[in-house]
C-alpha positions in Angstrom: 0.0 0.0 0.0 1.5 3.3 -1.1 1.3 6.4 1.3 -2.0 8.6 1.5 -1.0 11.6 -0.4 -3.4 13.8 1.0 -1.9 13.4 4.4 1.2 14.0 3.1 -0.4 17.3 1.7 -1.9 18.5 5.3 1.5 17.4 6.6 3.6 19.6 4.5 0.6 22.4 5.4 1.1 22.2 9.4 4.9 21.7 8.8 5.2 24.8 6.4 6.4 27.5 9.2 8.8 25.0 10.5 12.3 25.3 10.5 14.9 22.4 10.1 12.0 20.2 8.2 13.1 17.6 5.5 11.3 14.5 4.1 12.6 11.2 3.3 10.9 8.0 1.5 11.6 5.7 4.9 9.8 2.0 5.3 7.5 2.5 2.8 6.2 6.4 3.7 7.3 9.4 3.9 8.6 10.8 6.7 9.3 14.1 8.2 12.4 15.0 10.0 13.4 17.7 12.6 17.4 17.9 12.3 17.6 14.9 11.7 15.3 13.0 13.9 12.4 11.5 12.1 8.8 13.2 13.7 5.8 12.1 11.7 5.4 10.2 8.9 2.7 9.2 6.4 2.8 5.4 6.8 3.0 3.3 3.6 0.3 0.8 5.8 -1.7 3.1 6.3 -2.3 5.9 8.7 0.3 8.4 10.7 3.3 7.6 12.2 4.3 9.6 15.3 7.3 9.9 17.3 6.5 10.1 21.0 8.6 9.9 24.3 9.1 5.8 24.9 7.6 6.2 28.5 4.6 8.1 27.1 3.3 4.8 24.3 1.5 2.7 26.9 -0.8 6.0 27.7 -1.4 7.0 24.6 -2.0 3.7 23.0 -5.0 3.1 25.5 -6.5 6.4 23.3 -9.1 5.4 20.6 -7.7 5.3 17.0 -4.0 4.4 18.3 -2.3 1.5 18.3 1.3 1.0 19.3 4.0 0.8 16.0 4.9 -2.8 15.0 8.0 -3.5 13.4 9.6 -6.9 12.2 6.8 -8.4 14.6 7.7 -6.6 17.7 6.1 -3.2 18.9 8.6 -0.1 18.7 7.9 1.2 22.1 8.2 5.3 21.2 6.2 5.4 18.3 2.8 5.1 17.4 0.2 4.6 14.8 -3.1 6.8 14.2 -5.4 5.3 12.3 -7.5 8.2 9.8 -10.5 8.4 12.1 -8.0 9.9 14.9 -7.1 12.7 12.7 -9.9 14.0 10.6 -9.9 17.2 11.3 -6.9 19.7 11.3 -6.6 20.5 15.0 -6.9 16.3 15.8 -3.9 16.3 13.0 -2.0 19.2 14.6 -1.9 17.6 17.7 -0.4 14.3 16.8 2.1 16.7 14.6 3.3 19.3 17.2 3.8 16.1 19.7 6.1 14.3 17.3 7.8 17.5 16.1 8.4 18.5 20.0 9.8 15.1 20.8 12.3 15.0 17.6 13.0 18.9 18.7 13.8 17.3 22.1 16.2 14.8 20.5 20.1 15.9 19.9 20.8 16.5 15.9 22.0 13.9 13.5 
């Protein structure tokens, strides 16, 4: 499944203003990166990646429309997966965004 190209396109809107953004074709999607550090991404299964503090998954998993980030079988504690219903509207979108970008902010540069 390719990437949803109309998130990418709200993606790049919320992510205009920002500074230090680039984007990079990664496991299938496309993600975003803040110096570096990969924030968001528009998943190639489906849905938005987002990069969150590792002690923060468990809480935010239990959340409707989120589900914990499974890689090579096993789940990647400090990311997530939202699932379209969870970010229909801008400000549901802007939220997931501005928690990944603040957590790759937090993150020393590559």
């Amino acid at each position: 499944m390719a990437y949803d190209e109309d998130l990418v396109n709200r993606l790049r809107e919320l992510l205009a203003a920002e500074r230090g953004i680039d984007e990079k074709r990664m496991f299938g999607g496309l993600a975003f990166l803040i110096n570096g550090n990969m924030a968001v991404a528009a998943s190639g299964g489906g849905g938005l990646m987002v990069r969150v503090p590792p002690e923060d998954t468990a809480a935010l998993v239990a959340r409707a429309h989120v589900e914990p980030m499974i890689m090579a079988g096993r789940e990647t504690r400090g990311w997530i997966r939202v699932e379209d219903p969870g970010m229909r509207t801008k400000r549901q979108l802007e939220s997931w965004v501005t928690r990944g970008i603040d957590y790759a902010r937090s993150l020393p540069p590559k």
